[in-house]
C-alpha positions in Angstrom: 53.8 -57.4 102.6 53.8 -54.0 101.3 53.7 -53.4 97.1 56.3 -50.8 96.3 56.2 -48.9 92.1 59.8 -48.2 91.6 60.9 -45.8 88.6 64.1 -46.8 87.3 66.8 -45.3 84.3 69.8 -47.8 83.1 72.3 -47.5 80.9 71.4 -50.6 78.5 75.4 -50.9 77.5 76.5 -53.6 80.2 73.5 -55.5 79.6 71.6 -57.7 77.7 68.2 -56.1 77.9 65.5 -55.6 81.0 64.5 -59.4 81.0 66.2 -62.1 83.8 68.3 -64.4 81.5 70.1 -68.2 82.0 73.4 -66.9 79.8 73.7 -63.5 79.8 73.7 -60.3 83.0 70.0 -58.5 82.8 69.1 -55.3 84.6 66.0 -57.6 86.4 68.6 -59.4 87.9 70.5 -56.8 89.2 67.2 -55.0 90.7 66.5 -58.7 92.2 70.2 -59.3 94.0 70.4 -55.9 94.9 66.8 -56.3 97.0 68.1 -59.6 97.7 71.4 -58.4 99.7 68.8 -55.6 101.3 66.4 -57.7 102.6 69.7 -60.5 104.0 69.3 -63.4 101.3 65.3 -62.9 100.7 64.2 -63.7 97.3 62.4 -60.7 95.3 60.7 -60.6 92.0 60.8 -57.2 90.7 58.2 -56.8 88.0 59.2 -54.6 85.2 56.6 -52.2 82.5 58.0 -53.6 79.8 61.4 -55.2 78.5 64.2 -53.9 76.7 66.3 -54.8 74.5 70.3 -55.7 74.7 72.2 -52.2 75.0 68.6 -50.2 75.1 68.8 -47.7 77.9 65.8 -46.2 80.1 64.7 -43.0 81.9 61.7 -43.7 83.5 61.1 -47.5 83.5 58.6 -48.7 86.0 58.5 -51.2 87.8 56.9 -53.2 91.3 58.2 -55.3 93.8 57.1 -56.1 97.2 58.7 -55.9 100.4 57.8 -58.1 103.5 60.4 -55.4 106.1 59.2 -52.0 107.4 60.3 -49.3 104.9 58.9 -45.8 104.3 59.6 -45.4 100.1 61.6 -42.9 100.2 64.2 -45.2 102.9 63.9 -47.8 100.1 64.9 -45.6 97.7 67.9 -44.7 99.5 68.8 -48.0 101.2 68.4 -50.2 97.4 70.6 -47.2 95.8 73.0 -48.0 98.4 73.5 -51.2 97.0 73.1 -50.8 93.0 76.0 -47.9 93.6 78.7 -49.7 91.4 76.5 -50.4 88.6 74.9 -48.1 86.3 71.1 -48.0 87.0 69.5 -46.1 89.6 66.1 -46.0 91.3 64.5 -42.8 91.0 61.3 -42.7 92.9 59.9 -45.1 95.2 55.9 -45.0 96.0 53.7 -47.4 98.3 50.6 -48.9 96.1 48.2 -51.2 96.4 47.9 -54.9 95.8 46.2 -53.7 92.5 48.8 -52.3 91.0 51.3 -53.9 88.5 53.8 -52.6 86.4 52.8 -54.5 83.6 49.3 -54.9 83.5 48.2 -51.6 84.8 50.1 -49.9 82.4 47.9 -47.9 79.7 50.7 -46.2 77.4 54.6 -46.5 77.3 57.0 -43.5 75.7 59.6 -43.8 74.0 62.5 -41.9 72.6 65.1 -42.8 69.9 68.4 -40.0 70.2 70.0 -39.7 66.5 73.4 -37.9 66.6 73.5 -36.4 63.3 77.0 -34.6 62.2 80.2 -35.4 60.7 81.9 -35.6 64.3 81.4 -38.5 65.9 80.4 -38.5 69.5 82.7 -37.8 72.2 81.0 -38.7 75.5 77.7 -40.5 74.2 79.7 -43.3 72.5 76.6 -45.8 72.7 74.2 -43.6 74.3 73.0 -42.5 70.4 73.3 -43.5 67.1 75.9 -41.5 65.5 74.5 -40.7 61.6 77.0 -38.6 59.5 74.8 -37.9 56.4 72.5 -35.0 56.9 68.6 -35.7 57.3 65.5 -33.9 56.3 63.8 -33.8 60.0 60.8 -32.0 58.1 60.5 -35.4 55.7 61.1 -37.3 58.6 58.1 -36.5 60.5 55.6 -36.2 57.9 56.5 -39.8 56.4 56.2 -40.9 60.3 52.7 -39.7 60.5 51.4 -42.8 58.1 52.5 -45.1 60.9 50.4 -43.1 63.4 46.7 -45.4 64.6 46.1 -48.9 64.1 48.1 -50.6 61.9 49.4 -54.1 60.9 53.2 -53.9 61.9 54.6 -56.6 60.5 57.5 -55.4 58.5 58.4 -53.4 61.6 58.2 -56.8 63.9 61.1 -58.7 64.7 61.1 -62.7 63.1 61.9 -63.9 67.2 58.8 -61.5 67.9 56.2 -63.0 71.1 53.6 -61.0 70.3 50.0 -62.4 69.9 49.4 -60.0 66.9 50.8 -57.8 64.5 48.5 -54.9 65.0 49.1 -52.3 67.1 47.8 -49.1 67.4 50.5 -46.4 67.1 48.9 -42.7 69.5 51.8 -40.6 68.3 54.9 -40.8 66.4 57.4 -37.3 65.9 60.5 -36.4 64.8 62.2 -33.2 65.8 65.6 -31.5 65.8 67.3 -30.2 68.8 71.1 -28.7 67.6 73.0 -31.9 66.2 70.5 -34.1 67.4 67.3 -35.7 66.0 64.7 -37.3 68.9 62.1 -39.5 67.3 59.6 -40.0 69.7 56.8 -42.7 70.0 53.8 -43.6 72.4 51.6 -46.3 72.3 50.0 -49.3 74.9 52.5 -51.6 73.7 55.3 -52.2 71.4 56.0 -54.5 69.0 59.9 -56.3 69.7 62.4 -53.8 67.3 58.8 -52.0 66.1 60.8 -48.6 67.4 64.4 -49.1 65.6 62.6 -50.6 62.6 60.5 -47.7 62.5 63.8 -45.5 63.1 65.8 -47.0 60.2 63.4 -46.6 57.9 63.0 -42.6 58.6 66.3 -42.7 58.4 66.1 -44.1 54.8 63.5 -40.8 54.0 65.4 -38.0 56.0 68.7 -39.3 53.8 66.6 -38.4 50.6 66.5 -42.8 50.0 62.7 -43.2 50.5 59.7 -41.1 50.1 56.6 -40.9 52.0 55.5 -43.8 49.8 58.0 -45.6 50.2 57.4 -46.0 53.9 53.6 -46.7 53.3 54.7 -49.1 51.3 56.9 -51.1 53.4 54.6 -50.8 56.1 51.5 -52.5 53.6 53.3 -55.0 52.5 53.0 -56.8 56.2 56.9 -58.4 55.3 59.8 -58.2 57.6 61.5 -58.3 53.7 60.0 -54.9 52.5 61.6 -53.1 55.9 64.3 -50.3 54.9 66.8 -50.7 57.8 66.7 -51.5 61.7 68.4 -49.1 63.4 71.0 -50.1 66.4 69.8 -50.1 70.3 72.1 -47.2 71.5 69.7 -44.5 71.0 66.9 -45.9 72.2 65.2 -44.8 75.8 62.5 -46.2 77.6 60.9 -42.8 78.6 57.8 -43.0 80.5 54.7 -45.1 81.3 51.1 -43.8 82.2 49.0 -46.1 84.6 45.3 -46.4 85.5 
């Protein structure tokens, strides 16, 4: 039985997050009965970094499965491809590891990245892919109200109410907002998120680059540890999955 790390990007919009589910098609699955039809009717568990939400989208999320057939990684990286070709989700890389590793648990920090369209136009070909906001934003506003979210913190105005988290704390490494042409990219790092911590955290900058809420206004919301006292949540079609760092 040989462990294989797998780094995957998706398209969120046909699906209803990262995590298997009874009622609704999940990118797990699809990894899992595309293995399946590889390996001739084997079940396979593949063991993902971290879940997504419905319609959230990923460049670079990681996962593991193992394999009990002879394949070099790069041969399982062409032969699974081979069989998630109709879909929209593609395996990038494909390394051998050891027993040791796992997706999940070995995981020290996971990226982020939230795409805000910001013009009047509304997008052409990234229908879904960002969130299209027509009102101009202060990016310079933007990213010095995020850096009060930045360390350890008490999240739970930015927490989902169906949240499985333990705790509300989490400790935020990084959180910036920058422009790039008609685009603003908020981007976040930490060892784990907090479910909708990222597009609660988006909405609300929104709220402060639209000229709605000041700097203290976001300090605020966050001290007031209420889901009630959030600004906005912003929708899943800007957000990526980026990147994860390991042991």
């Amino acid at each position: 039985m040989q462990r294989f790390k797998l780094t995957i990007e998706y398209d969120g919009r046909p699906y209803a997050g990262w995590q298997r589910q009874d009622n609704a098609l999940a990118v797990q699955q699809v990894l899992e009965e595309a293995f399946s039809q590889l390996l001739q009717g084997a079940a396979v568990v593949v063991q993902g970094s971290g879940r997504t939400d419905a319609g959230v989208h990923a460049l670079g999320q990681v996962a593991h499965v193992d394999i009990d057939a002879d394949f070099t990684a790069q041969k399982l990286r062409e032969a699974i491809n081979y069989f998630l070709r109709k879909v929209p989700i593609s395996v990038l890389e494909v390394d051998a590891v050891d027993a040791e590793f796992h997706a999940r648990f070995s995981a020290i920090k996971r990226h982020y990245i939230y795409r805000i369209l910001n013009r009047r136009a509304p997008p052409t070909f990234n229908e879904g892919l960002v969130w299209h906001v027509m009102t101009p934003l202060d990016v310079d506003l933007m990213h010095a109200a995020a850096q009060v979210l930045v360390g350890k913190h008490d999240f739970t105005t930015f927490r989902h109410v169906h949240c499985q988290a333990e705790s509300p704390v989490k400790t935020l490494d990084y959180l910036s907002v920058e422009r790039d042409g008609d685009e603003l990219h908020i981007k976040a790092g930490a060892r784990s998120f907090l479910h909708h911590q990222i597009r609660s955290i988006t909405g609300s900058l929104k709220l402060v680059g639209a000229g709605r809420w000041s700097k203290d206004d976001l300090k605020a919301s966050l001290e007031a540890r209420d889901r009630q006292a959030l600004g906005y949540n912003a929708p899943p079609d800007g957000l990526y999955f980026r990147s994860v760092e390991f042991t």
